[in-house]
Every structure is written in C-alpha cells, then in structure tokens.
mmCIF file as Biopython writes it, N, C-alpha, C and O atoms, coordinates in Angstrom:
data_model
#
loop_
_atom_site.group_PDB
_atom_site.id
_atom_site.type_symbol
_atom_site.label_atom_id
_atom_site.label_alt_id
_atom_site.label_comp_id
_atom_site.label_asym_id
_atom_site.label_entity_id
_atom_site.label_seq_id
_atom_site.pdbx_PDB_ins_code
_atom_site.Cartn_x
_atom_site.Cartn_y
_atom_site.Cartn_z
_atom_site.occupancy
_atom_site.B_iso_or_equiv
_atom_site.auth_seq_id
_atom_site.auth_asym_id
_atom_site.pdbx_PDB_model_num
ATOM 1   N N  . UNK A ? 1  ? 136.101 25.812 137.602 1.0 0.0 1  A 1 
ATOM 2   C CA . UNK A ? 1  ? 135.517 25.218 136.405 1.0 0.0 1  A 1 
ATOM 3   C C  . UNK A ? 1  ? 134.191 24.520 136.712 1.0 0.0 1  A 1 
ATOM 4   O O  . UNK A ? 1  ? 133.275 24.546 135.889 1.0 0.0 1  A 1 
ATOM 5   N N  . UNK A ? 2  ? 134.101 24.017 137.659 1.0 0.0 2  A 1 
ATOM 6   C CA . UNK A ? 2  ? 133.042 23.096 138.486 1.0 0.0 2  A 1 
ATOM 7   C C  . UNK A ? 2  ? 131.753 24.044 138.303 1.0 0.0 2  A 1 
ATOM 8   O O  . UNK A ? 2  ? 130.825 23.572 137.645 1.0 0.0 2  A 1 
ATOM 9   N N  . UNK A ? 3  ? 131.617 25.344 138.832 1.0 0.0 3  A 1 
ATOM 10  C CA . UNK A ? 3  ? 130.799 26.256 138.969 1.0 0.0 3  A 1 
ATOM 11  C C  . UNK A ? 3  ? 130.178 26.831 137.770 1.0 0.0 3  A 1 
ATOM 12  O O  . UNK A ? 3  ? 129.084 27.364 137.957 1.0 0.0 3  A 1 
ATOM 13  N N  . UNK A ? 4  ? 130.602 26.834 136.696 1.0 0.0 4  A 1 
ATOM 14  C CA . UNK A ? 4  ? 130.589 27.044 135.363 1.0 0.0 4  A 1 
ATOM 15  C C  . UNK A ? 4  ? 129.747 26.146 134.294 1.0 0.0 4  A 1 
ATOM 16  O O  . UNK A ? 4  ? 128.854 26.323 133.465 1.0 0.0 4  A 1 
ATOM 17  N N  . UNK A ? 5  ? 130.665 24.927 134.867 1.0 0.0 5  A 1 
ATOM 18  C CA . UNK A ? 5  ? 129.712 23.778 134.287 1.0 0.0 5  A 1 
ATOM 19  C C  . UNK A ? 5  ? 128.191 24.069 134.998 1.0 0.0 5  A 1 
ATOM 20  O O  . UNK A ? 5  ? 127.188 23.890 134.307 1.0 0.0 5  A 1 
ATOM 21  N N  . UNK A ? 6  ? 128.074 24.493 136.307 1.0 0.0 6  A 1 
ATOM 22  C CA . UNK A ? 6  ? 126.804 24.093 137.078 1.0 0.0 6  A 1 
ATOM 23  C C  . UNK A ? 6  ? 125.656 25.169 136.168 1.0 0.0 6  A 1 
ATOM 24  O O  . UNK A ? 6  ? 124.501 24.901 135.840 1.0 0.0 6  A 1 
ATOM 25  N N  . UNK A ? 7  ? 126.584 26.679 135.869 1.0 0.0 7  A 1 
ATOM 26  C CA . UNK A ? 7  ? 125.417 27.754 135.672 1.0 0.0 7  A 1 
ATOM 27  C C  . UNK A ? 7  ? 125.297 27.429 134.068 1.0 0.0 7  A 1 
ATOM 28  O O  . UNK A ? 7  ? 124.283 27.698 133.425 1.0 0.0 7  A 1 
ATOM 29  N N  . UNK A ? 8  ? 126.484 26.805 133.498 1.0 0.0 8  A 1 
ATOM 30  C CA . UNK A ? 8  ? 125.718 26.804 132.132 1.0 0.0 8  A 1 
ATOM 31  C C  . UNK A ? 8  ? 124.556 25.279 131.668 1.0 0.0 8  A 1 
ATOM 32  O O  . UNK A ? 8  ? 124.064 25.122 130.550 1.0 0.0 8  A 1 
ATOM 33  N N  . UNK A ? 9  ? 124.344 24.279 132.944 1.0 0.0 9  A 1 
ATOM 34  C CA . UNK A ? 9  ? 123.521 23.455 132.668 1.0 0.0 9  A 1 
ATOM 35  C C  . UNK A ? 9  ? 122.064 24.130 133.315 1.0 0.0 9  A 1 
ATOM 36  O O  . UNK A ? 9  ? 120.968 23.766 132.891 1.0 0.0 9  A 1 
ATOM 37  N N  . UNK A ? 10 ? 122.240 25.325 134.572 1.0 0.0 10 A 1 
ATOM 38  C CA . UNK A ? 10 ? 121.318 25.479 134.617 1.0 0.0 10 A 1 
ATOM 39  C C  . UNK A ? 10 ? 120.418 26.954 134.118 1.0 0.0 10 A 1 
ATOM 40  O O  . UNK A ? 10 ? 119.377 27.505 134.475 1.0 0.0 10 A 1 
ATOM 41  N N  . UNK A ? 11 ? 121.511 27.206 133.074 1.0 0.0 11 A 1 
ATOM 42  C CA . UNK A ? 11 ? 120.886 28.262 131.574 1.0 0.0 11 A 1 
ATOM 43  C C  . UNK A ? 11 ? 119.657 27.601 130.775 1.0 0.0 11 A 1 
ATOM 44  O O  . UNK A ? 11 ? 118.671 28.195 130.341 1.0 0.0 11 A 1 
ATOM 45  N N  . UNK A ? 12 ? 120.014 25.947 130.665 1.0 0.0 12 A 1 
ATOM 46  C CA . UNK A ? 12 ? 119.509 25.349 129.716 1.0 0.0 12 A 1 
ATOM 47  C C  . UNK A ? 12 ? 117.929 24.558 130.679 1.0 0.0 12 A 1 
ATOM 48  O O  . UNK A ? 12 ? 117.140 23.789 130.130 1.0 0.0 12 A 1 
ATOM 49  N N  . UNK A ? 13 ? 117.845 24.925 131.858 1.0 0.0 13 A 1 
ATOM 50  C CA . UNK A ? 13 ? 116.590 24.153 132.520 1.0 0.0 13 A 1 
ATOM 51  C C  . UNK A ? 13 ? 115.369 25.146 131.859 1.0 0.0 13 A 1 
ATOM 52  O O  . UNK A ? 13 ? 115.566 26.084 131.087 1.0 0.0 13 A 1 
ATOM 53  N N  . UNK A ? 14 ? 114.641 24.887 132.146 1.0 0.0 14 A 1 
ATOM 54  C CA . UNK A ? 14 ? 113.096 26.011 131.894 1.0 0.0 14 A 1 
ATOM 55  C C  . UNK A ? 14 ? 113.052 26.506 133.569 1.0 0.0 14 A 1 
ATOM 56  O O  . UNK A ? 14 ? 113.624 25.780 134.382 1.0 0.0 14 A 1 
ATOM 57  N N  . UNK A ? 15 ? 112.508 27.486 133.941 1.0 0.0 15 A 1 
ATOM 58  C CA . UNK A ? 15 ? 111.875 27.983 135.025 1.0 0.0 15 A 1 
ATOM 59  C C  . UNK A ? 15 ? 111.205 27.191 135.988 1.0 0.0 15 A 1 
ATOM 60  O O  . UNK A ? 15 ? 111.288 27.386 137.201 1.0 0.0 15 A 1 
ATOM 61  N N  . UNK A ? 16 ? 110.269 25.932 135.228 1.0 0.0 16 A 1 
ATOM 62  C CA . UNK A ? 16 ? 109.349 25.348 136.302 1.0 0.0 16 A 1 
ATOM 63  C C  . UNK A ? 16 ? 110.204 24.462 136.991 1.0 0.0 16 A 1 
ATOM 64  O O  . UNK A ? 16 ? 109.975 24.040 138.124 1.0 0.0 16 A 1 
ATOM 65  N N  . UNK A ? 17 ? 111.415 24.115 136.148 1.0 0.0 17 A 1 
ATOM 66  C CA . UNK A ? 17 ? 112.643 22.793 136.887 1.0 0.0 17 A 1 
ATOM 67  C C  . UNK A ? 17 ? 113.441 23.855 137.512 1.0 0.0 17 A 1 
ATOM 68  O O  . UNK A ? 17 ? 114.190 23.480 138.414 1.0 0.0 17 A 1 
ATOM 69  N N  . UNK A ? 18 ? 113.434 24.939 137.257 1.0 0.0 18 A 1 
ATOM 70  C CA . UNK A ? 18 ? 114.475 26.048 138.565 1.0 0.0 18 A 1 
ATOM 71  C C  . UNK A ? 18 ? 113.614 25.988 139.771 1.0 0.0 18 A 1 
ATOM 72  O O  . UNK A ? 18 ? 113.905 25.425 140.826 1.0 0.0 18 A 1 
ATOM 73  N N  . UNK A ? 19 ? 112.449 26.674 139.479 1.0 0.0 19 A 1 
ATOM 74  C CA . UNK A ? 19 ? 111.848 26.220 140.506 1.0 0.0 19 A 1 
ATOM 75  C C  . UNK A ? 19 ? 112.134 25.519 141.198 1.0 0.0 19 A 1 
ATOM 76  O O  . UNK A ? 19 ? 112.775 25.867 142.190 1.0 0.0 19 A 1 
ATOM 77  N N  . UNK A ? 20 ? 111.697 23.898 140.927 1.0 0.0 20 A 1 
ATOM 78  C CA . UNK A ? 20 ? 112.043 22.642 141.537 1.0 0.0 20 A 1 
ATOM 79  C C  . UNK A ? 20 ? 112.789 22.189 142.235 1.0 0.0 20 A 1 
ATOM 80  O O  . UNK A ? 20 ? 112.674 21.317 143.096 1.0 0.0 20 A 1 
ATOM 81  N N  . UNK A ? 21 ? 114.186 23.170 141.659 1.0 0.0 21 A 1 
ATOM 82  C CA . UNK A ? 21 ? 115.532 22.793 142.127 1.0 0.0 21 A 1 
ATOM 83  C C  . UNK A ? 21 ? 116.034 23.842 143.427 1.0 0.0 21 A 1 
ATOM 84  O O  . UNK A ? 21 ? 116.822 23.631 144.349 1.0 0.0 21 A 1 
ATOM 85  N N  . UNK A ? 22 ? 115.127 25.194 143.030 1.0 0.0 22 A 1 
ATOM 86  C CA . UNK A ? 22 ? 115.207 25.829 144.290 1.0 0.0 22 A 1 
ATOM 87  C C  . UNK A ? 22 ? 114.614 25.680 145.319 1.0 0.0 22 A 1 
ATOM 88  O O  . UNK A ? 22 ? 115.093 26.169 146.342 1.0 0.0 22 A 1 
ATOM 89  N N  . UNK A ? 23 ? 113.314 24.915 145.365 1.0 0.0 23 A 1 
ATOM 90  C CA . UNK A ? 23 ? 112.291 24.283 146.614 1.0 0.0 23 A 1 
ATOM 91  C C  . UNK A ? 23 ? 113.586 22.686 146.919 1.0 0.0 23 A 1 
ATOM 92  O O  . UNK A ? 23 ? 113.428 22.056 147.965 1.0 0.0 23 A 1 
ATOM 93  N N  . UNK A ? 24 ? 114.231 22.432 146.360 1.0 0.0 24 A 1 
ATOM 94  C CA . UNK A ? 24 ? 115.053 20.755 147.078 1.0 0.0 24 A 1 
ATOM 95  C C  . UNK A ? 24 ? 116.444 21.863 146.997 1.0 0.0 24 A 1 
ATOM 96  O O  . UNK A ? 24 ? 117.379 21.116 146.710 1.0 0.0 24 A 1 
ATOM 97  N N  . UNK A ? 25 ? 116.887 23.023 147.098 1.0 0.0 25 A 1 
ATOM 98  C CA . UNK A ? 25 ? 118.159 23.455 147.880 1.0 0.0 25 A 1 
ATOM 99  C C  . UNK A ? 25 ? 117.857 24.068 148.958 1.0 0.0 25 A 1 
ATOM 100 O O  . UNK A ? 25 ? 118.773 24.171 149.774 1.0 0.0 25 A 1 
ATOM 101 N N  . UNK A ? 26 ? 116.404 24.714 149.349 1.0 0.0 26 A 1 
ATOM 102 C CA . UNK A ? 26 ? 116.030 25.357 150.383 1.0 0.0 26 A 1 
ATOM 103 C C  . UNK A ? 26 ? 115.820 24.559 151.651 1.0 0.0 26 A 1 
ATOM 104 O O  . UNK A ? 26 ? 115.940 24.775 152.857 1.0 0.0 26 A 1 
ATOM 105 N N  . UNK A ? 27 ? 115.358 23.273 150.670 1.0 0.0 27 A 1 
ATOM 106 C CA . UNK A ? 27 ? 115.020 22.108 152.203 1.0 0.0 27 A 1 
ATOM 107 C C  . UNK A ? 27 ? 116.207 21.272 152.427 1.0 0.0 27 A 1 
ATOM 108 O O  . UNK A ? 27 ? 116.328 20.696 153.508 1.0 0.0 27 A 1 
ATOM 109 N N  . UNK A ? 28 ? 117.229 21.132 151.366 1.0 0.0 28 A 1 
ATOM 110 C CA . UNK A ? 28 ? 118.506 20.910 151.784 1.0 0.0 28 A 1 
ATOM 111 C C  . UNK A ? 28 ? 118.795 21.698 152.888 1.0 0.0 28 A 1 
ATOM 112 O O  . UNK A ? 28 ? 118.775 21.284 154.047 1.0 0.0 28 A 1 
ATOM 113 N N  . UNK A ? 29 ? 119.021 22.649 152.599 1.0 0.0 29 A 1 
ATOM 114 C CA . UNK A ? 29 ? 119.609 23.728 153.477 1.0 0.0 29 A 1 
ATOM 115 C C  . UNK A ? 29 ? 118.926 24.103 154.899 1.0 0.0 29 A 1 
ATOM 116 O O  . UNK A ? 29 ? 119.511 24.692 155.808 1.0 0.0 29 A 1 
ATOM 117 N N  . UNK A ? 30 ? 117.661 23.681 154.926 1.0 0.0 30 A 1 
ATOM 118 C CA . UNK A ? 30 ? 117.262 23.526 156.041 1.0 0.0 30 A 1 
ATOM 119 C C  . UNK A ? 30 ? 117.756 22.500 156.986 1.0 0.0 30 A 1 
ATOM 120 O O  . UNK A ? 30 ? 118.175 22.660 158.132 1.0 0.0 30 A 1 
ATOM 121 N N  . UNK A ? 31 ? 117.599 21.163 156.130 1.0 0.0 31 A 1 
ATOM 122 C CA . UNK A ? 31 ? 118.342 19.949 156.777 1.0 0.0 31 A 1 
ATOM 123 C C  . UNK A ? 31 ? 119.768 20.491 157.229 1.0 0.0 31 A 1 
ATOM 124 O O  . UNK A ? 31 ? 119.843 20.639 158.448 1.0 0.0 31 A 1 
ATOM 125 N N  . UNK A ? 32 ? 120.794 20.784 156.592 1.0 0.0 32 A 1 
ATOM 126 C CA . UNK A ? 32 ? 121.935 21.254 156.712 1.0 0.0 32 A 1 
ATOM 127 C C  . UNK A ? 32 ? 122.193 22.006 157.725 1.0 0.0 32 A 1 
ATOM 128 O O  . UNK A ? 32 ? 123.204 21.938 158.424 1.0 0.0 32 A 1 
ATOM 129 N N  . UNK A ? 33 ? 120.779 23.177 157.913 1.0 0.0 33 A 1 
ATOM 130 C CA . UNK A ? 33 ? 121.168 23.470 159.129 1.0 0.0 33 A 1 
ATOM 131 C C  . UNK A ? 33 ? 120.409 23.071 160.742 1.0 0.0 33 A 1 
ATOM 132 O O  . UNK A ? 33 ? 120.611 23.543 161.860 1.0 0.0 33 A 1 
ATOM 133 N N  . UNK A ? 34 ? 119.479 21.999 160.253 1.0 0.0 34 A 1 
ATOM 134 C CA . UNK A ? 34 ? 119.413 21.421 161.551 1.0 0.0 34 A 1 
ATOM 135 C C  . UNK A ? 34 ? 120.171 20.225 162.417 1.0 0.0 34 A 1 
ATOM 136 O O  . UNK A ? 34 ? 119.951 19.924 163.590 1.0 0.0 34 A 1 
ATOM 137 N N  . UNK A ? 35 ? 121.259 19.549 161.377 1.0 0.0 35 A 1 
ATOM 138 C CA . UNK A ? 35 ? 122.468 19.198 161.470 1.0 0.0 35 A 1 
ATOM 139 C C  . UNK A ? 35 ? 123.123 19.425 162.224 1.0 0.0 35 A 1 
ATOM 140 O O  . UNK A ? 35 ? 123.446 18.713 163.175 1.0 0.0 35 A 1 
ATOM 141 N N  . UNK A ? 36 ? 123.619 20.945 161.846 1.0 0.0 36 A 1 
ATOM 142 C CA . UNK A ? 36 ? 124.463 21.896 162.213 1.0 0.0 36 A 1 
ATOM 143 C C  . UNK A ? 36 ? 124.103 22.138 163.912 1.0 0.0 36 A 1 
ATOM 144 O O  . UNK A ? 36 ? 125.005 22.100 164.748 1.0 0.0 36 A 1 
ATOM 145 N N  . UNK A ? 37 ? 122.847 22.356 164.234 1.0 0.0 37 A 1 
ATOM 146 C CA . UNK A ? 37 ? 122.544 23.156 165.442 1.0 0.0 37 A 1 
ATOM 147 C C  . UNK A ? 37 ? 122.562 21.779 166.290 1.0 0.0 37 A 1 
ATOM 148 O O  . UNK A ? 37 ? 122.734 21.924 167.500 1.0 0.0 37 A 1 
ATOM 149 N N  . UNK A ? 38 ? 122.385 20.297 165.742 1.0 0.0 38 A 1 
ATOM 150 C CA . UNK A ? 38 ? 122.099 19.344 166.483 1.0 0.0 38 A 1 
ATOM 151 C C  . UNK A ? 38 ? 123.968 18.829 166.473 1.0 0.0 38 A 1 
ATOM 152 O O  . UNK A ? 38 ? 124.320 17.959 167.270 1.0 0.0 38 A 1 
ATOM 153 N N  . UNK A ? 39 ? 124.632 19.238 165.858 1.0 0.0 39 A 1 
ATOM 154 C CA . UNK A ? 39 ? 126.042 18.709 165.965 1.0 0.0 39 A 1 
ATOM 155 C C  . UNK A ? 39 ? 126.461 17.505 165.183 1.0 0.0 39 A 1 
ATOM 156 O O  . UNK A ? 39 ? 127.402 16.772 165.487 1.0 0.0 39 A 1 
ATOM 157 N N  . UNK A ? 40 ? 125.653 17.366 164.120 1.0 0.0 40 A 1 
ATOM 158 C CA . UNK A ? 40 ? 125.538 16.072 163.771 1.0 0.0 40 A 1 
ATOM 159 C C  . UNK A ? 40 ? 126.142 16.508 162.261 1.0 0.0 40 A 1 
ATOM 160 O O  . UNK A ? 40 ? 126.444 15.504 161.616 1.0 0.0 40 A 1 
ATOM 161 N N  . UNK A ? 41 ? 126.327 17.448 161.729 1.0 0.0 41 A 1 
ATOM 162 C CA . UNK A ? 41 ? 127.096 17.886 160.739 1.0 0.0 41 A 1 
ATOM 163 C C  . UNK A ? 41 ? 128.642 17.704 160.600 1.0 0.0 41 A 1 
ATOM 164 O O  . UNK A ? 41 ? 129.544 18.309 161.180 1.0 0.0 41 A 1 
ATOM 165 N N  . UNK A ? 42 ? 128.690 16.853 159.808 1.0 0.0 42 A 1 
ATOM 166 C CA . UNK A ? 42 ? 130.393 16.657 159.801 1.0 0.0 42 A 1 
ATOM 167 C C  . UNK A ? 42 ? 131.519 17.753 158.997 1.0 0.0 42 A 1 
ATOM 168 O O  . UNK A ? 42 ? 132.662 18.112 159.281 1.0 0.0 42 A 1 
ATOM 169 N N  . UNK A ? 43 ? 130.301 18.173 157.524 1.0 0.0 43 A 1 
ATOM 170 C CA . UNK A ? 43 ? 131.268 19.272 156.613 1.0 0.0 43 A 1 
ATOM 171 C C  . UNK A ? 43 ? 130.350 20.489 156.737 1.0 0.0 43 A 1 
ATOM 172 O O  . UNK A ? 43 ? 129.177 20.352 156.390 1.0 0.0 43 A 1 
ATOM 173 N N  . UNK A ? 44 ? 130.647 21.309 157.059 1.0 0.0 44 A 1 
ATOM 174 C CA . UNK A ? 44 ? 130.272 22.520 157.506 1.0 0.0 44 A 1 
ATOM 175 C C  . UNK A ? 44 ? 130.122 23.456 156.179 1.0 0.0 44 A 1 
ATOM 176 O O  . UNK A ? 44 ? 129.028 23.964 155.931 1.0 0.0 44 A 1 
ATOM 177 N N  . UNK A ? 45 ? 131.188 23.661 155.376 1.0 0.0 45 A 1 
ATOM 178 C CA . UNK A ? 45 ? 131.811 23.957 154.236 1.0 0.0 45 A 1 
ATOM 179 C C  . UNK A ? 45 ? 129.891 23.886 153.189 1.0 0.0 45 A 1 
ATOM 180 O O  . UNK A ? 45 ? 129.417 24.761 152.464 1.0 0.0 45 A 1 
ATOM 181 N N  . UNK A ? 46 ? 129.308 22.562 153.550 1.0 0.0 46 A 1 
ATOM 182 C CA . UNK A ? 46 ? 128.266 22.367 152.367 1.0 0.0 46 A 1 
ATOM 183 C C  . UNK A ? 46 ? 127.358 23.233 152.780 1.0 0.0 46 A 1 
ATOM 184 O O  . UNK A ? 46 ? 126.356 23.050 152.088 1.0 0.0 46 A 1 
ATOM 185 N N  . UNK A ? 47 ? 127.160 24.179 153.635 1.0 0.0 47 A 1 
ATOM 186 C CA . UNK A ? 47 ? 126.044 25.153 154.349 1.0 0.0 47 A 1 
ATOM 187 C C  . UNK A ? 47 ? 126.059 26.628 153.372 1.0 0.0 47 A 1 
ATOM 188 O O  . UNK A ? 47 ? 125.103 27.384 153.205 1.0 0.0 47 A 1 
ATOM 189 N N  . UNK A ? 48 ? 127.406 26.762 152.817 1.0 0.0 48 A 1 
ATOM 190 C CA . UNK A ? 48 ? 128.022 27.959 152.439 1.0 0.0 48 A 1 
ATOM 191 C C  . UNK A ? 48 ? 127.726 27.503 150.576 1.0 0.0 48 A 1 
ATOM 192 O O  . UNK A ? 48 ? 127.238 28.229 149.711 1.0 0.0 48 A 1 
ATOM 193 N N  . UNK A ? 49 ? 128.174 26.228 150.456 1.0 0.0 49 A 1 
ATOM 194 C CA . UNK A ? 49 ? 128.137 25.815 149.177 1.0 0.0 49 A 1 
ATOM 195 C C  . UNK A ? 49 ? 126.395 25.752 148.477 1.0 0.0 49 A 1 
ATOM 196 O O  . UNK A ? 49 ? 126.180 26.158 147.334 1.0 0.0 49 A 1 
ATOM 197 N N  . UNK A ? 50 ? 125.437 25.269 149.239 1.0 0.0 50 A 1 
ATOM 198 C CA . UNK A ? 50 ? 124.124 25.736 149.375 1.0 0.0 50 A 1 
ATOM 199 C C  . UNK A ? 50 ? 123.561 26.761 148.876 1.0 0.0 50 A 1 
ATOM 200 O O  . UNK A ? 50 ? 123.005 26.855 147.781 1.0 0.0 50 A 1 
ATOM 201 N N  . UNK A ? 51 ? 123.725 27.675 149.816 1.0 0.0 51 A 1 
ATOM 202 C CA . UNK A ? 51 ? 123.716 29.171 150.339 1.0 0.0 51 A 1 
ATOM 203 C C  . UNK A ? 51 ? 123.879 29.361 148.469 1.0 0.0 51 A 1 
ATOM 204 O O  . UNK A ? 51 ? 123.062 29.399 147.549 1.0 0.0 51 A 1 
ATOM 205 N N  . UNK A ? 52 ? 125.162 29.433 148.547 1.0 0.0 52 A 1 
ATOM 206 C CA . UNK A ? 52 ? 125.531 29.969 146.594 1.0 0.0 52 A 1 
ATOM 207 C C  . UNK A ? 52 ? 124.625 29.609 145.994 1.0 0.0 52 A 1 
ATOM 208 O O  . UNK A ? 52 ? 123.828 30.450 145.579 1.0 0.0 52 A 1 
ATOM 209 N N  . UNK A ? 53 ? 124.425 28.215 145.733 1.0 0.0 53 A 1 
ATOM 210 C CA . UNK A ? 53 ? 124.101 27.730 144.818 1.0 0.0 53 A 1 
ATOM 211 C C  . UNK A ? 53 ? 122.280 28.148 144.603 1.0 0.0 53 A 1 
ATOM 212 O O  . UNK A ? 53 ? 121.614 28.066 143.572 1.0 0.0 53 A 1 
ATOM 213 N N  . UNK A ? 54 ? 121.825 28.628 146.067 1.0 0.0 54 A 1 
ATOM 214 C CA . UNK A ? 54 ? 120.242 29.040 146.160 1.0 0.0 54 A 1 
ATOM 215 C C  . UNK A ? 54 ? 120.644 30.501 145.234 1.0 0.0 54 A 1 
ATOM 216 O O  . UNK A ? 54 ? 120.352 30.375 144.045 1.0 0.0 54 A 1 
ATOM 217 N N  . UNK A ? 55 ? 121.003 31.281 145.447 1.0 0.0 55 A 1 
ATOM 218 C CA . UNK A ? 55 ? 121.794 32.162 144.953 1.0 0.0 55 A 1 
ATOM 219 C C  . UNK A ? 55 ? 122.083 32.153 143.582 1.0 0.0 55 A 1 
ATOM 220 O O  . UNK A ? 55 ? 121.731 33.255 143.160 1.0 0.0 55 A 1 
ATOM 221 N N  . UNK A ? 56 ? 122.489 31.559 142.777 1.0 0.0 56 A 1 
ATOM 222 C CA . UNK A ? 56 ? 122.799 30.999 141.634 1.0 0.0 56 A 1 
ATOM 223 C C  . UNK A ? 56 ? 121.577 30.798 140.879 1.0 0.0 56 A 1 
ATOM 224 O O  . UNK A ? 56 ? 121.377 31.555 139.929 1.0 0.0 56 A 1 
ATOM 225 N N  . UNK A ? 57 ? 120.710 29.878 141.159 1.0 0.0 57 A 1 
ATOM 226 C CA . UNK A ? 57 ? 119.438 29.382 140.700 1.0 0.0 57 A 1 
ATOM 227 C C  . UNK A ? 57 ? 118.186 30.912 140.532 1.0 0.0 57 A 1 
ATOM 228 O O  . UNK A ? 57 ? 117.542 31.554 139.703 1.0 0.0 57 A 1 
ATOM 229 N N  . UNK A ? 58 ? 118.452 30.823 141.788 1.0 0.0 58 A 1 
ATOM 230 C CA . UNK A ? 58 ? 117.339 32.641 142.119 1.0 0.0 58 A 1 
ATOM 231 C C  . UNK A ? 58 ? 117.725 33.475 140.658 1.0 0.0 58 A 1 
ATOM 232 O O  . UNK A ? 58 ? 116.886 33.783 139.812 1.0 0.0 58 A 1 
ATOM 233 N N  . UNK A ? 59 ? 118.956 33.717 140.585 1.0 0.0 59 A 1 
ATOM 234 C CA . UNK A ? 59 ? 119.778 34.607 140.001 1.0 0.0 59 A 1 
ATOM 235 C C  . UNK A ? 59 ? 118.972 34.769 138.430 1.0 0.0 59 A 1 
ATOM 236 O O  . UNK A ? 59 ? 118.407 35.611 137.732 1.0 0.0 59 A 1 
ATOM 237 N N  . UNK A ? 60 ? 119.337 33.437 138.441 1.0 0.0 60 A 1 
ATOM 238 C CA . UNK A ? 60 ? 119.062 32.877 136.644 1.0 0.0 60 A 1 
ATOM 239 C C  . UNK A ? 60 ? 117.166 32.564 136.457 1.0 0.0 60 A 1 
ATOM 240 O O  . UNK A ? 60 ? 116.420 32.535 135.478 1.0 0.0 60 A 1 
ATOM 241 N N  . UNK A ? 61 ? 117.031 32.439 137.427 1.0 0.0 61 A 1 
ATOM 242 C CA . UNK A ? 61 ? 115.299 32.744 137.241 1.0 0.0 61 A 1 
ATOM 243 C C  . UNK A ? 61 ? 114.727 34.123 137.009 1.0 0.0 61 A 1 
ATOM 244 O O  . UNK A ? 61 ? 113.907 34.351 136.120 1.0 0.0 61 A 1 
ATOM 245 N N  . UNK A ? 62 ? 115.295 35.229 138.024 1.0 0.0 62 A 1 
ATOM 246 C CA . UNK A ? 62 ? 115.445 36.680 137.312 1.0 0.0 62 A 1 
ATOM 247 C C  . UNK A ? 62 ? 115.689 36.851 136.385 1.0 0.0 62 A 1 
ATOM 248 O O  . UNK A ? 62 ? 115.011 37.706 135.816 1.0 0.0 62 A 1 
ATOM 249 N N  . UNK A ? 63 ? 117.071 36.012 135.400 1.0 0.0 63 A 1 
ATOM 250 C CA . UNK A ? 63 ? 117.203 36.583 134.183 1.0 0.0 63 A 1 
ATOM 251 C C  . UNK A ? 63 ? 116.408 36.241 133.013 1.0 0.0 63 A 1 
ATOM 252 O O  . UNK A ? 63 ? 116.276 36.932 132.003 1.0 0.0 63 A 1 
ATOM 253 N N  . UNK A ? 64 ? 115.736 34.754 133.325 1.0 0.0 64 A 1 
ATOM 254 C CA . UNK A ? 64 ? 114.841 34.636 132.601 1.0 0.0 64 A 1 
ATOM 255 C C  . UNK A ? 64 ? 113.609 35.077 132.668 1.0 0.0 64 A 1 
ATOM 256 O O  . UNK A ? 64 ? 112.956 34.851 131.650 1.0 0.0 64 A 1 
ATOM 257 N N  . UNK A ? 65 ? 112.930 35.762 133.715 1.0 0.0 65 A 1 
ATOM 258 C CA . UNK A ? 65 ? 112.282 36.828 133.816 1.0 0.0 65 A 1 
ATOM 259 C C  . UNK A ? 65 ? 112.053 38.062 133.111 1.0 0.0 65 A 1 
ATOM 260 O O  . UNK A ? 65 ? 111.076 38.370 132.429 1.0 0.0 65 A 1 
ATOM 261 N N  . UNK A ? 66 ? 113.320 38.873 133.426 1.0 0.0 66 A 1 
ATOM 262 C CA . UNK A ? 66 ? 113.421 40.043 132.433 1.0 0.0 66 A 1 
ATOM 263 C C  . UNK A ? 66 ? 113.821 39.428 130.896 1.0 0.0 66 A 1 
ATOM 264 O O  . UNK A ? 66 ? 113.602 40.242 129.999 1.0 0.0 66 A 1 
ATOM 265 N N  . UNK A ? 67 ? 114.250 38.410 130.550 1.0 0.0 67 A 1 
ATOM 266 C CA . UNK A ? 67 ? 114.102 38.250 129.176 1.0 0.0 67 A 1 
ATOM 267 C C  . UNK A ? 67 ? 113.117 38.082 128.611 1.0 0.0 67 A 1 
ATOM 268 O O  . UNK A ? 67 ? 113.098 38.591 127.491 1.0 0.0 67 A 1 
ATOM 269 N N  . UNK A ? 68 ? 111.915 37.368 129.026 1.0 0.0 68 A 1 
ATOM 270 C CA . UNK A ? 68 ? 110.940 37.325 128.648 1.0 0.0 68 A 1 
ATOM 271 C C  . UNK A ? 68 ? 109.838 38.721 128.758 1.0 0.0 68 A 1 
ATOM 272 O O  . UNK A ? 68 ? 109.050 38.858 127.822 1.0 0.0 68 A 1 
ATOM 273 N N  . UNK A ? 69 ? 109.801 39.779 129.953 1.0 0.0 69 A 1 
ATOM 274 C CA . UNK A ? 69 ? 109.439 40.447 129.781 1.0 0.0 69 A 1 
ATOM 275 C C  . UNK A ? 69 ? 109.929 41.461 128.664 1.0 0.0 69 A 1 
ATOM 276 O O  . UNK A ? 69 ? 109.300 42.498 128.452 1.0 0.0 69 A 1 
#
C-alpha cells in the first residue's frame, strides 16, 4: 500500500520537481553506497529501496513525456 501511495503523489508533481527528486535519490544513493563500501551502513535493505524508487520517478517522467508529446 506504501508504494502506491508514493506513485500516486508522484503522478501529481510536474516534471521540474521529478526532476529534483531524481537528482536528491541519485545522490542519496550515492551516499548509500559509499556507506556501504566504507562499512558504515547499518540497513542495507535502503540501497535496493532507492534503486526502485530512482526507477519509479524515471518511469513517470517518461510517461509524462509521451503524454505530452
């Protein structure tokens, strides 16, 4: 249900705040994984949860893409 809530709030962003949100999950995820390589990562689990969620965002910027085209 969690995941659901996430894609239908981010139906309702415009493109330039997807954007936004995909430049602060990429550098999350960078952090996350320099964490990781330094051992200093305690939940491992949020690397994968990331990962989706860059995934997710990308996704829905395509679709508002081809809708507009």
């Amino acid at each position: 249900m969690k995941t659901s809530n996430y894609l239908k709030d981010l139906r309702e962003e415009t493109v330039a705040s997807l954007q936004e949100q995909l430049v602060a999950a990429k550098k999350e995820l960078f952090n996350l994984r320099f964490q990781n390589a330094t051992n200093q990562l305690d939940n491992t689990a949020r690397i994968k949860e990331v990962r989706k969620n860059i995934a997710r965002i990308q996704t829905i910027i395509t679709e508002k893409a081809k809708a507009e085209a």
